[in-house]
PyMOL commands that place a pseudoatom at each C-alpha (Angstrom):
pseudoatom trace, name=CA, resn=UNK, resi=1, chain=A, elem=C, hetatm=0, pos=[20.179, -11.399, 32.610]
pseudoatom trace, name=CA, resn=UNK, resi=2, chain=A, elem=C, hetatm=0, pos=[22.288, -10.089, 34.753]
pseudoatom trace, name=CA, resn=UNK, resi=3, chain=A, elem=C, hetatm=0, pos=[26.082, -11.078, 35.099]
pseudoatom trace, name=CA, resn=UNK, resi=4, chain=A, elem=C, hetatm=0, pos=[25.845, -12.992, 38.663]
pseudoatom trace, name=CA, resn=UNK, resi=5, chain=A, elem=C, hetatm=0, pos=[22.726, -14.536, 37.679]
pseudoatom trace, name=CA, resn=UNK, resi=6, chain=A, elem=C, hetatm=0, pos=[24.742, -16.006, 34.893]
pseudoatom trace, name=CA, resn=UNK, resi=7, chain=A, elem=C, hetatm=0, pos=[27.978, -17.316, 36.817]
pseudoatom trace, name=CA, resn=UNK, resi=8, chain=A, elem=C, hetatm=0, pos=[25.627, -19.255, 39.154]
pseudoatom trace, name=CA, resn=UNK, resi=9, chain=A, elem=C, hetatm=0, pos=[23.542, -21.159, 37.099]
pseudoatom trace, name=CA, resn=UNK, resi=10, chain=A, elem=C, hetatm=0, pos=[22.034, -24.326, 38.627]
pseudoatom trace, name=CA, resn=UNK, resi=11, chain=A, elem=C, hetatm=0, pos=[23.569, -27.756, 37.239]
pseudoatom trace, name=CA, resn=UNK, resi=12, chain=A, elem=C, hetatm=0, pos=[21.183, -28.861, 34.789]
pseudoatom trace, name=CA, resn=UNK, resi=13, chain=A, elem=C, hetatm=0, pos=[20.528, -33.094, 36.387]
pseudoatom trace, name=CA, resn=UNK, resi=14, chain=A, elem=C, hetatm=0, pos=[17.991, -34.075, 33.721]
pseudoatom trace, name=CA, resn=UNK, resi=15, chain=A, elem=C, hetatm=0, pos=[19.557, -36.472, 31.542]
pseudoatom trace, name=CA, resn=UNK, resi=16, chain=A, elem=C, hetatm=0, pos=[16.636, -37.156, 28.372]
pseudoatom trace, name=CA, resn=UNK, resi=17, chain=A, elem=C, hetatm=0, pos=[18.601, -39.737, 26.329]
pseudoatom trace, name=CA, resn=UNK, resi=18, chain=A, elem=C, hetatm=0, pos=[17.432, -42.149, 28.802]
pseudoatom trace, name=CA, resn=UNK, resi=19, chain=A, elem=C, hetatm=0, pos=[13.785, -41.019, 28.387]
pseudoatom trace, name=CA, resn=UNK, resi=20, chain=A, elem=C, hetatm=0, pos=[11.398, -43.786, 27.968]
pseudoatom trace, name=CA, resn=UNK, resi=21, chain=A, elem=C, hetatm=0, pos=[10.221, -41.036, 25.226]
pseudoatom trace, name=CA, resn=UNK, resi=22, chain=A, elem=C, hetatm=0, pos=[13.554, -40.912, 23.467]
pseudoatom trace, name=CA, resn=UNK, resi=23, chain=A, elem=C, hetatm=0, pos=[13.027, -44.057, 21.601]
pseudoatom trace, name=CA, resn=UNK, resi=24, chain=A, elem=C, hetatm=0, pos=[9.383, -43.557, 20.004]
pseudoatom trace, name=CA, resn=UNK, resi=25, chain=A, elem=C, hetatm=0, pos=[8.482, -46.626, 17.569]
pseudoatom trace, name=CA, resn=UNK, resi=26, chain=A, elem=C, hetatm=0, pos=[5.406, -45.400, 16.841]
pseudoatom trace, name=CA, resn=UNK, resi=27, chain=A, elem=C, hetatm=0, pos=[2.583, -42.398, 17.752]
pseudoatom trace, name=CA, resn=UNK, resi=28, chain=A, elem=C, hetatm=0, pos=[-0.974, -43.244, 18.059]
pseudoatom trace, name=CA, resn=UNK, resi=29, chain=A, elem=C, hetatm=0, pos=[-2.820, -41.791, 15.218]
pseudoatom trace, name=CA, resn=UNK, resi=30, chain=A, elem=C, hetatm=0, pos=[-6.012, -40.188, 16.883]
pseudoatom trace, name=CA, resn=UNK, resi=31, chain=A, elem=C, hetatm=0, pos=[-4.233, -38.255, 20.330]
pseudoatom trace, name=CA, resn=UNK, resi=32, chain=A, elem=C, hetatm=0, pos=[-0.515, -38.335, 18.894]
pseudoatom trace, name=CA, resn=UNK, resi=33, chain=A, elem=C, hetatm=0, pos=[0.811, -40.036, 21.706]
pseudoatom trace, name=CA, resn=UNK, resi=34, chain=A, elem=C, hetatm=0, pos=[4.228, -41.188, 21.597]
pseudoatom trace, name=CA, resn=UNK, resi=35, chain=A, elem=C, hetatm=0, pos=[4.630, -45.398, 22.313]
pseudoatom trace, name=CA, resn=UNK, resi=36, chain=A, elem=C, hetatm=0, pos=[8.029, -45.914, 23.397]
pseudoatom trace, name=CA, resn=UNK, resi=37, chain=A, elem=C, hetatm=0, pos=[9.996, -49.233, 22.512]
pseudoatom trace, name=CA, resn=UNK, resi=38, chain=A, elem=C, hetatm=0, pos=[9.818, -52.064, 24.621]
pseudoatom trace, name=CA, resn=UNK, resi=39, chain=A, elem=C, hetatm=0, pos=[13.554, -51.775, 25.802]
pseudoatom trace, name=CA, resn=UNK, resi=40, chain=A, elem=C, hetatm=0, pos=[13.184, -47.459, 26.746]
pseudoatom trace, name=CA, resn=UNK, resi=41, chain=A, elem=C, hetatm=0, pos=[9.589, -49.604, 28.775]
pseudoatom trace, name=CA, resn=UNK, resi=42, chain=A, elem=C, hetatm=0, pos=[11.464, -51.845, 31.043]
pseudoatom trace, name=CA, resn=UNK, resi=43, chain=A, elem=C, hetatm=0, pos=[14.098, -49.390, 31.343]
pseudoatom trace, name=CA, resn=UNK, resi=44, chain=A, elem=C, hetatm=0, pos=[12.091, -46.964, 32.816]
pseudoatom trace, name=CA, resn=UNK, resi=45, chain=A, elem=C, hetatm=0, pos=[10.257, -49.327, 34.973]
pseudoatom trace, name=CA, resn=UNK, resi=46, chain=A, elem=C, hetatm=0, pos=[14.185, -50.604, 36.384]
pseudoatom trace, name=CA, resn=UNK, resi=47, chain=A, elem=C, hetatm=0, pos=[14.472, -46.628, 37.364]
pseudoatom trace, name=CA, resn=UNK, resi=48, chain=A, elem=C, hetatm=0, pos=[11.725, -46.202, 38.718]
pseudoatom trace, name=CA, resn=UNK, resi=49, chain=A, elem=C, hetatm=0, pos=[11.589, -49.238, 40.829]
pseudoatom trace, name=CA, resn=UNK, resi=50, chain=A, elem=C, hetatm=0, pos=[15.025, -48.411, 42.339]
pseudoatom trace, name=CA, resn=UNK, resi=51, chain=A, elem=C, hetatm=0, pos=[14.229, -45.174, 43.301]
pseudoatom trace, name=CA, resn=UNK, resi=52, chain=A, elem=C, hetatm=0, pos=[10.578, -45.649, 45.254]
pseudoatom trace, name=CA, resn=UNK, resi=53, chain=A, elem=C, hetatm=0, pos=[10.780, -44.055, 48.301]
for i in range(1, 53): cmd.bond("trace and resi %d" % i, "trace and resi %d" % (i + 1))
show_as sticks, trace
zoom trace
């Protein structure tokens, strides 16, 4: 990579410890899909309700 490519790097705005998939309680056996807890659920309803547009 070349040196200006590195001094202007984009700011990285993904923040994944609030990721309903963060907190997994449990996969589904058969497609090994991750279920969330109930708390990372609502959470990430609460986000996404604030920021319809």
């Amino acid at each position: 990579m070349s040196k200006n490519k590195k001094n202007h790097r984009e700011k990285i705005i993904e923040n994944h410890e609030t990721a309903s998939w963060a907190n997994i309680t449990k996969i589904k056996p058969l497609s090994k899909v991750p279920i969330p807890d109930e708390n990372a659920t609502e959470n990430s309803k609460e986000w996404v309700d604030s920021n319809e547009k």
